[in-house]
N, CA, C and O atoms as a GROMACS GRO file, in nm:
protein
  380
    1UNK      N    1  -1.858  -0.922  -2.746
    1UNK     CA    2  -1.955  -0.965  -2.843
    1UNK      C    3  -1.900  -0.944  -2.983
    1UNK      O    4  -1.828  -0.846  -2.999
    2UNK      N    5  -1.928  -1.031  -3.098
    2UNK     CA    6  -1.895  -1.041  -3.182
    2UNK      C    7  -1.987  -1.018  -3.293
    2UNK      O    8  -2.105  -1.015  -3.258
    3UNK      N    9  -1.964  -0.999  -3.419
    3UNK     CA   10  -2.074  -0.935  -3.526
    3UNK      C   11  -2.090  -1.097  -3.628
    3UNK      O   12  -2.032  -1.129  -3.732
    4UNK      N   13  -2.178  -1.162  -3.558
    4UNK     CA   14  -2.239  -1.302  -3.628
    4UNK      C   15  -2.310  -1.262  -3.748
    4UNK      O   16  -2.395  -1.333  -3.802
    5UNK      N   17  -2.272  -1.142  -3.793
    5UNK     CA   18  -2.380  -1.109  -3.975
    5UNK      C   19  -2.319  -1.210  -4.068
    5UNK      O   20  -2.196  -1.212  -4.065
    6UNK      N   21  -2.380  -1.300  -4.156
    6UNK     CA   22  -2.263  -1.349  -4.237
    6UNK      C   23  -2.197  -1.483  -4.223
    6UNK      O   24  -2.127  -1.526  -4.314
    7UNK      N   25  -2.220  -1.561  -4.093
    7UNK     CA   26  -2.165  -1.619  -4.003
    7UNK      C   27  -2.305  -1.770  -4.016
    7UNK      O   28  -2.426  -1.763  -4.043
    8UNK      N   29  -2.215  -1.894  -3.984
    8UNK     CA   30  -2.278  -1.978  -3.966
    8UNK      C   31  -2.284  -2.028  -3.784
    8UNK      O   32  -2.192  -2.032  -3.702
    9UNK      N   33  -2.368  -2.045  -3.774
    9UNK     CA   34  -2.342  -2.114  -3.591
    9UNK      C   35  -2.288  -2.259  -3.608
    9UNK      O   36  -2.294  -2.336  -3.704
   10UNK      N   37  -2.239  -2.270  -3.499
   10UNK     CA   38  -2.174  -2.396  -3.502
   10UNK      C   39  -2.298  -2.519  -3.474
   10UNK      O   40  -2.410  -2.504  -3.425
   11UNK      N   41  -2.233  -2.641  -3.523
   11UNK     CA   42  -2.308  -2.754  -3.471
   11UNK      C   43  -2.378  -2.778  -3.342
   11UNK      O   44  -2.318  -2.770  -3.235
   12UNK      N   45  -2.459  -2.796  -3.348
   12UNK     CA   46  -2.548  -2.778  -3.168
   12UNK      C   47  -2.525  -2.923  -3.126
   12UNK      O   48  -2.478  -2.951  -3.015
   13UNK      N   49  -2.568  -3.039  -3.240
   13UNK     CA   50  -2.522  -3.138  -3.145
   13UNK      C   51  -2.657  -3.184  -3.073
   13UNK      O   52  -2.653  -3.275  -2.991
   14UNK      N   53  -2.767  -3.123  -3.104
   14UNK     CA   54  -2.928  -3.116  -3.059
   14UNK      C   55  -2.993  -3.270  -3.062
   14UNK      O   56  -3.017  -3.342  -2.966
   15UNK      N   57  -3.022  -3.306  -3.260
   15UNK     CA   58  -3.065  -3.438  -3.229
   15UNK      C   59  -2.964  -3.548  -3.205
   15UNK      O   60  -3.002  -3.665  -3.191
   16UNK      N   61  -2.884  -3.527  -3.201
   16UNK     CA   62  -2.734  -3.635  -3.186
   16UNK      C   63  -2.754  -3.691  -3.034
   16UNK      O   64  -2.763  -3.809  -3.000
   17UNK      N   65  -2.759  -3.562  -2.942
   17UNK     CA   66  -2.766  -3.583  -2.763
   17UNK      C   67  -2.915  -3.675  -2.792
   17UNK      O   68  -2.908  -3.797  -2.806
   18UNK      N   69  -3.059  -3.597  -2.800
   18UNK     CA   70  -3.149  -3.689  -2.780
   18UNK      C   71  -3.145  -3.795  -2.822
   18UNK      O   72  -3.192  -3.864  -2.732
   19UNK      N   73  -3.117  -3.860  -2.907
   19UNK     CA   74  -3.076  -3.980  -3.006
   19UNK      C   75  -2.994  -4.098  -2.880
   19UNK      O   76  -3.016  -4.216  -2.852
   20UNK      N   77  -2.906  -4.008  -2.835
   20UNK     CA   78  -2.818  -4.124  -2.771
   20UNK      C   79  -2.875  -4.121  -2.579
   20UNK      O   80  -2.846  -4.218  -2.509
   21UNK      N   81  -2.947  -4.012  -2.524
   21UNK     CA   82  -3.045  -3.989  -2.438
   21UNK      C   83  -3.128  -4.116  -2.423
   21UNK      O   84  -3.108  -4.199  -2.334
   22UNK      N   85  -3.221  -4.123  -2.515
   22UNK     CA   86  -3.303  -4.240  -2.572
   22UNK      C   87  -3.255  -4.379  -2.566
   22UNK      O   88  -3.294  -4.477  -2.504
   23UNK      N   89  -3.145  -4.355  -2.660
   23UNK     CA   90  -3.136  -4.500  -2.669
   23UNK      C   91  -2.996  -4.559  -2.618
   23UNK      O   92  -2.983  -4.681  -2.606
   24UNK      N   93  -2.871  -4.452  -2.581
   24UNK     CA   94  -2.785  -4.543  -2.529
   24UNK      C   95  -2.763  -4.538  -2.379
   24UNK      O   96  -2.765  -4.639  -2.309
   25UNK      N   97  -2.740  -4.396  -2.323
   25UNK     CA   98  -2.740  -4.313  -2.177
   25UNK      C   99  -2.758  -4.241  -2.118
   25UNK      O  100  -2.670  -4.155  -2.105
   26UNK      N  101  -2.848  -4.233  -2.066
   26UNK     CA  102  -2.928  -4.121  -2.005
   26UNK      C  103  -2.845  -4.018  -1.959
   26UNK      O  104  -2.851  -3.910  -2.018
   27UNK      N  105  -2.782  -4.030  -1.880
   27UNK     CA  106  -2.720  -3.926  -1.806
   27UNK      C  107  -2.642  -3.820  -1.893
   27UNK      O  108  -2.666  -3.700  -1.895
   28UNK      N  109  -2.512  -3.911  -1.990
   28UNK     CA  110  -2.437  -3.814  -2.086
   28UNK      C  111  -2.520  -3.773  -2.178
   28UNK      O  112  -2.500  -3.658  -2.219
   29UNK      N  113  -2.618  -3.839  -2.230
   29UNK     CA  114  -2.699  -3.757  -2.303
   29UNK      C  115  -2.814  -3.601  -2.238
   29UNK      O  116  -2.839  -3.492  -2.289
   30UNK      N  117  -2.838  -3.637  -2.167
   30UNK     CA  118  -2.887  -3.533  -2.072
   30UNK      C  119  -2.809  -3.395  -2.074
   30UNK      O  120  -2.866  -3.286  -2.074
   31UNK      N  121  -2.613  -3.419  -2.075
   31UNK     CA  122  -2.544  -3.336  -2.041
   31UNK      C  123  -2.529  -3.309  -2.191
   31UNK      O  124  -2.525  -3.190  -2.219
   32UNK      N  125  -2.519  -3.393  -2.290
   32UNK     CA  126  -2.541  -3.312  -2.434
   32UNK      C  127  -2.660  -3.254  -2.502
   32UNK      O  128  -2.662  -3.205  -2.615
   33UNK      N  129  -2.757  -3.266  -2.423
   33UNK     CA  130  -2.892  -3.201  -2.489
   33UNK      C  131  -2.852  -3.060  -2.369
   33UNK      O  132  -2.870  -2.949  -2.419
   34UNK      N  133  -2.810  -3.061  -2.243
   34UNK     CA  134  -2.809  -2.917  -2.175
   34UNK      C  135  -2.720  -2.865  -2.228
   34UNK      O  136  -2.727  -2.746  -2.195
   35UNK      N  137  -2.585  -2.888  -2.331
   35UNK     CA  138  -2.436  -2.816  -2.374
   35UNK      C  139  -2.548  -2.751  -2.520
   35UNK      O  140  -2.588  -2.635  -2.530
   36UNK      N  141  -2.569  -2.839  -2.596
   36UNK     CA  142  -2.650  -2.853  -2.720
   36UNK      C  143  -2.763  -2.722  -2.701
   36UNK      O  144  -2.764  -2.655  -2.804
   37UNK      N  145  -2.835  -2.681  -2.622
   37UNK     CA  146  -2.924  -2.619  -2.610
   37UNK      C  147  -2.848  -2.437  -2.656
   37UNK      O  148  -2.887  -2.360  -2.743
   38UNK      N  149  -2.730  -2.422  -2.553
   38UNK     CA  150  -2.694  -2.342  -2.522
   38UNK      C  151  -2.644  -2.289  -2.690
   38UNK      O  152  -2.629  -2.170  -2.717
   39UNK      N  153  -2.624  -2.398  -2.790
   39UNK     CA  154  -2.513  -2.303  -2.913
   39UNK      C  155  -2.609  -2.225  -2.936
   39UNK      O  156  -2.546  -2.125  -2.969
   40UNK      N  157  -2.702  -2.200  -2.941
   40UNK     CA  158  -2.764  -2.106  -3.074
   40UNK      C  159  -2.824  -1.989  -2.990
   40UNK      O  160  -2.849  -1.882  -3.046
   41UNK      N  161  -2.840  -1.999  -2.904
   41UNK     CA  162  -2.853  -1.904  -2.770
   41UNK      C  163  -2.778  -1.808  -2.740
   41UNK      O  164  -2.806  -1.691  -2.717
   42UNK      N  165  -2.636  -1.883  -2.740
   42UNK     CA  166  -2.494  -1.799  -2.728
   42UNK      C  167  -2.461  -1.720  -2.863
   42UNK      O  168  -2.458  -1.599  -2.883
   43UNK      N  169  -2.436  -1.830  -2.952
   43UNK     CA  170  -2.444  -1.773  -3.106
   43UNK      C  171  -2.555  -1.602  -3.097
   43UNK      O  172  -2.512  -1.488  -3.077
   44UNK      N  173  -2.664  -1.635  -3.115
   44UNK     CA  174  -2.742  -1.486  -3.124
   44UNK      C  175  -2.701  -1.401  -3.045
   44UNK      O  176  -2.675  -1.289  -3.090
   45UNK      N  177  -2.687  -1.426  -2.921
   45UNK     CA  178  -2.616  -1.304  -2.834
   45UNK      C  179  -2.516  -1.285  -2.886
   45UNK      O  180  -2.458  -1.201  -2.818
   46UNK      N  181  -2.448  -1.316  -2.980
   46UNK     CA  182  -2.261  -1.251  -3.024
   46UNK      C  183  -2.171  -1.306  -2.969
   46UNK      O  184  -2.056  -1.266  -2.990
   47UNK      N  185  -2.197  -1.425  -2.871
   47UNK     CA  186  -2.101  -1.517  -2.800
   47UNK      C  187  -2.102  -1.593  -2.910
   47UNK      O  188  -2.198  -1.667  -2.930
   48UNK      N  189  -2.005  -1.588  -2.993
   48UNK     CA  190  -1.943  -1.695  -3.110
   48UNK      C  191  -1.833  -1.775  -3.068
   48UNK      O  192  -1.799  -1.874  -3.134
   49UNK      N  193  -1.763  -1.734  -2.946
   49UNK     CA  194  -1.669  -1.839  -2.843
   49UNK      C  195  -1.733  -1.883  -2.771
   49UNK      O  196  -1.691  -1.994  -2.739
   50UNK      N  197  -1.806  -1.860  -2.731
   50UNK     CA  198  -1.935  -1.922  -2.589
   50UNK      C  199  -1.998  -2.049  -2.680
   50UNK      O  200  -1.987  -2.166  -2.641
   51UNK      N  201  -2.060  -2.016  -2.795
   51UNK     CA  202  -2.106  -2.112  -2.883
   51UNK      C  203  -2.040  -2.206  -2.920
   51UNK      O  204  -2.080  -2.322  -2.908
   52UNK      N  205  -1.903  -2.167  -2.985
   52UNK     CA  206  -1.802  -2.264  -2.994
   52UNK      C  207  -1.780  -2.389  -2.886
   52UNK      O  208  -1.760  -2.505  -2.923
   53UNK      N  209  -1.785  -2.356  -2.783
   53UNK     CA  210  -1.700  -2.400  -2.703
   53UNK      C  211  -1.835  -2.514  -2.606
   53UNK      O  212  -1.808  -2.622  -2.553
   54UNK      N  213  -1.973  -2.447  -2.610
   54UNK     CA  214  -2.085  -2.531  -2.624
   54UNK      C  215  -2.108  -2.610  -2.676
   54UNK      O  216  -2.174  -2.704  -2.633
   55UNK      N  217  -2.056  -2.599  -2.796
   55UNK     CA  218  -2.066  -2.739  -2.916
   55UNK      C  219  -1.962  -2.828  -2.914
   55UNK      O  220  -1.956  -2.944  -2.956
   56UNK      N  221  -1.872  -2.752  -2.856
   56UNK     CA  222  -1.764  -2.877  -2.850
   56UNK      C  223  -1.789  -2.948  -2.775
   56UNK      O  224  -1.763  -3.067  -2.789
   57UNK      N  225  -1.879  -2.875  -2.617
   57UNK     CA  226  -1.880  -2.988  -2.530
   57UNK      C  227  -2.027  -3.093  -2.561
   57UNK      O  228  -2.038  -3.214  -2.542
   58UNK      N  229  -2.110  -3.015  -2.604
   58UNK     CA  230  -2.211  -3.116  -2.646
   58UNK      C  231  -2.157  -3.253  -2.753
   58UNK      O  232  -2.199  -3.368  -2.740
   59UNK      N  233  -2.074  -3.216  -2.836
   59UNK     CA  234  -2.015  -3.309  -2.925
   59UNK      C  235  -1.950  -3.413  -2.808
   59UNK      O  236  -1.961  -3.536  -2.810
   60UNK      N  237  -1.886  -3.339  -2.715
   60UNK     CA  238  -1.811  -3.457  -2.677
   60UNK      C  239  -1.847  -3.574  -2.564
   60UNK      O  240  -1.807  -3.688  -2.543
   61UNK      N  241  -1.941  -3.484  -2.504
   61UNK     CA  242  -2.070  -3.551  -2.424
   61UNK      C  243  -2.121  -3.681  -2.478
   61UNK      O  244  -2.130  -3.794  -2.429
   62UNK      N  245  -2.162  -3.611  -2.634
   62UNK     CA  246  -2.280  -3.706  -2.703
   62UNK      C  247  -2.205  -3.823  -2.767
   62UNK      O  248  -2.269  -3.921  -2.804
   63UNK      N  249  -2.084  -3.818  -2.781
   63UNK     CA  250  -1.961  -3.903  -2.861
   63UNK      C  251  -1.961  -4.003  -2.736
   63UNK      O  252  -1.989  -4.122  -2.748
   64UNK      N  253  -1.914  -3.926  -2.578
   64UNK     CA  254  -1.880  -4.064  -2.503
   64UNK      C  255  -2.009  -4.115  -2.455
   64UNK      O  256  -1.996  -4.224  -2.400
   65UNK      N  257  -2.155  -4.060  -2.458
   65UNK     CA  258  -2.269  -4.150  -2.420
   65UNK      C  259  -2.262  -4.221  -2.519
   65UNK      O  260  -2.300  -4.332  -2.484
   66UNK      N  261  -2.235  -4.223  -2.626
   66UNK     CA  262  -2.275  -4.322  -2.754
   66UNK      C  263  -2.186  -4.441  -2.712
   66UNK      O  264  -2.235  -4.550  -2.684
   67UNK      N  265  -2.058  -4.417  -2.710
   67UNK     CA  266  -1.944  -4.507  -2.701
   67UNK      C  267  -1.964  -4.604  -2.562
   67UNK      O  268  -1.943  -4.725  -2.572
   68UNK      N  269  -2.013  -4.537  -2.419
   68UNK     CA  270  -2.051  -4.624  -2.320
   68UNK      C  271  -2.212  -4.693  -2.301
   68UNK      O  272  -2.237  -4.752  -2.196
   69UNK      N  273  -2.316  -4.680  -2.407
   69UNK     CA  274  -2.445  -4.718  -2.434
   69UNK      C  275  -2.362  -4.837  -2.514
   69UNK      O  276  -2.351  -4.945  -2.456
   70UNK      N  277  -2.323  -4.826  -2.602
   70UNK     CA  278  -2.292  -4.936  -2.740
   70UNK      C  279  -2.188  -5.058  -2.608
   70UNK      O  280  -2.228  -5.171  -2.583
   71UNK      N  281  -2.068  -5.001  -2.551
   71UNK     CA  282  -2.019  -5.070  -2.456
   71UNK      C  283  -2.127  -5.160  -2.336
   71UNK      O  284  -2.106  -5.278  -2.311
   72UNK      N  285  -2.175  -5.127  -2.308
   72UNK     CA  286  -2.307  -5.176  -2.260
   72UNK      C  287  -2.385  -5.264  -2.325
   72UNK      O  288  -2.378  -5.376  -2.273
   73UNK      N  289  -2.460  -5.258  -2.424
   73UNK     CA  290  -2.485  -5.353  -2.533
   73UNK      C  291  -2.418  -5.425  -2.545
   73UNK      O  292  -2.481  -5.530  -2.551
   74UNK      N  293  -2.248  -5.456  -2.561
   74UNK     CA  294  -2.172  -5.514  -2.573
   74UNK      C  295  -2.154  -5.604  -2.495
   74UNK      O  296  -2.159  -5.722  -2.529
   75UNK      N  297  -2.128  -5.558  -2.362
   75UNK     CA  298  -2.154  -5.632  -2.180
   75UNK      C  299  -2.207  -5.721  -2.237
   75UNK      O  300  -2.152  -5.821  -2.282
   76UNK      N  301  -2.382  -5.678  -2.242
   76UNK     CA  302  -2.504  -5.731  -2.243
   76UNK      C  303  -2.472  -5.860  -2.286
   76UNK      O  304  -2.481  -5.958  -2.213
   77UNK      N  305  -2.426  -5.864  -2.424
   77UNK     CA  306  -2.469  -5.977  -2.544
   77UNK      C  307  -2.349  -6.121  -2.484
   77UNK      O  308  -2.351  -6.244  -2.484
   78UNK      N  309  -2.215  -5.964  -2.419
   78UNK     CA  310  -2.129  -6.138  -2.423
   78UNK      C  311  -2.188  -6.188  -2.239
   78UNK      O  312  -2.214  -6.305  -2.208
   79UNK      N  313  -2.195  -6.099  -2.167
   79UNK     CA  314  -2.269  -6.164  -2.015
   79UNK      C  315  -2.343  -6.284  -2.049
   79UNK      O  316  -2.301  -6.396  -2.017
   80UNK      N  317  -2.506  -6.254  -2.144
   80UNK     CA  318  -2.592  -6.336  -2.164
   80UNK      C  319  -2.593  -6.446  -2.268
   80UNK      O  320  -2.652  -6.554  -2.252
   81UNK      N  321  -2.491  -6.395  -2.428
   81UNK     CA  322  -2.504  -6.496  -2.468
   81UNK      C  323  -2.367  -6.606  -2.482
   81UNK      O  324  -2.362  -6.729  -2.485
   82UNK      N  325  -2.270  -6.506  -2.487
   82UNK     CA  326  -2.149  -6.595  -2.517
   82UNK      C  327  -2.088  -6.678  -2.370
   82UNK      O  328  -2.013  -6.775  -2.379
   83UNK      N  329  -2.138  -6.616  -2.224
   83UNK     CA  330  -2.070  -6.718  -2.129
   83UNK      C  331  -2.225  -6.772  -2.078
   83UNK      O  332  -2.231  -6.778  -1.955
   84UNK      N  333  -2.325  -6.803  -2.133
   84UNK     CA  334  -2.433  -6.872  -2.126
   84UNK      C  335  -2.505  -6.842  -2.035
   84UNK      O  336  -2.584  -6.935  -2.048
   85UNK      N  337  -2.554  -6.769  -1.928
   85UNK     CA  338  -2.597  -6.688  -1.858
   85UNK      C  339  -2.703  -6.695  -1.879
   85UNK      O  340  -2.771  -6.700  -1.776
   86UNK      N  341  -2.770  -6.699  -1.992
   86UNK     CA  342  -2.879  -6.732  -2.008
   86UNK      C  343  -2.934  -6.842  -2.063
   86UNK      O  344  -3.034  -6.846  -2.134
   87UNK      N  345  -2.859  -6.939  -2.024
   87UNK     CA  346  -2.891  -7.108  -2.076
   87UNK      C  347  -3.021  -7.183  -2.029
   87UNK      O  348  -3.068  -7.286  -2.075
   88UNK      N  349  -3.064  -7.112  -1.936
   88UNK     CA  350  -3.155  -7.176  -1.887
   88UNK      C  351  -3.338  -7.101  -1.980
   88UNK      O  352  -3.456  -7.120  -1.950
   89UNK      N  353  -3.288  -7.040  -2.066
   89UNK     CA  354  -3.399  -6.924  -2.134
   89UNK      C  355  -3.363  -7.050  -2.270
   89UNK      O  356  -3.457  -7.123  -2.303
   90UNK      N  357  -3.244  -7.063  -2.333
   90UNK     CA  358  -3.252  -7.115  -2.433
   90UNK      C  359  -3.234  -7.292  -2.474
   90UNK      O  360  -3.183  -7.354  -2.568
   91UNK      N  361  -3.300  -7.326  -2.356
   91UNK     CA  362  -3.364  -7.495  -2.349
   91UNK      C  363  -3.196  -7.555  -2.276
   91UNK      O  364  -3.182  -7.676  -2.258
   92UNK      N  365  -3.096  -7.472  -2.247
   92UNK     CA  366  -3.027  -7.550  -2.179
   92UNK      C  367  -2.996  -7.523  -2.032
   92UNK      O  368  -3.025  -7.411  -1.989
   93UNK      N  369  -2.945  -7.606  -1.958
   93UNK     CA  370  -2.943  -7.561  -1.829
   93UNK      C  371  -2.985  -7.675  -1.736
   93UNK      O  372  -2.960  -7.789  -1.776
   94UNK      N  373  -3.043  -7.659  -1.620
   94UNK     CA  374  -3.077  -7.793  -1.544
   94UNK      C  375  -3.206  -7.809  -1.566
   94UNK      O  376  -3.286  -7.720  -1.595
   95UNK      N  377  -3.240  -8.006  -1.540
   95UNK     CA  378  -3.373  -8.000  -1.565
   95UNK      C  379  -3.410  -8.056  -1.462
   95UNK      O  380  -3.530  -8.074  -1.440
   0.00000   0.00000   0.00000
């Protein structure tokens, strides 16, 4: 244990996970709101490496749900709009 007097805690990474939970992927966000929970928890107990090392993983959790939610969106737009997939929604298609 370490003497946190003086000391800032690291980034938790808290609303970042719910943020991308919500709106890009459930799952990695899930695993950055459970990493996220733990900094400030660890932090008060005097685990200032435990904390560390919580935030890193919540950061990195919440970085690749963002990156495979937005990839997804991405899918989405060229699946439906750019190879026409959905031609039959926007007056073209068979009649």
């Amino acid at each position: 244990m370490q003497n946190t007097v003086g000391q800032q805690p690291p980034k938790t990474w808290l609303v970042e996970s719910i943020l991308v939970t919500i709106f890009c992927c459930l799952p990695l966000g899930i695993v950055g709101i459970v990493n996220a929970s733990g900094v400030e928890s660890k932090f008060r107990a005097g685990d200032v490496d435990g904390a560390k090392r919580a935030s890193e993983q919540a950061g990195k959790w919440t970085k690749i749900g963002f990156f495979v939610g937005i990839g997804a969106y991405a899918l989405y737009i060229l699946f439906f709009v750019v190879l026409g997939v959905g031609a039959g929604m926007m007056g073209g298609g068979f009649e």
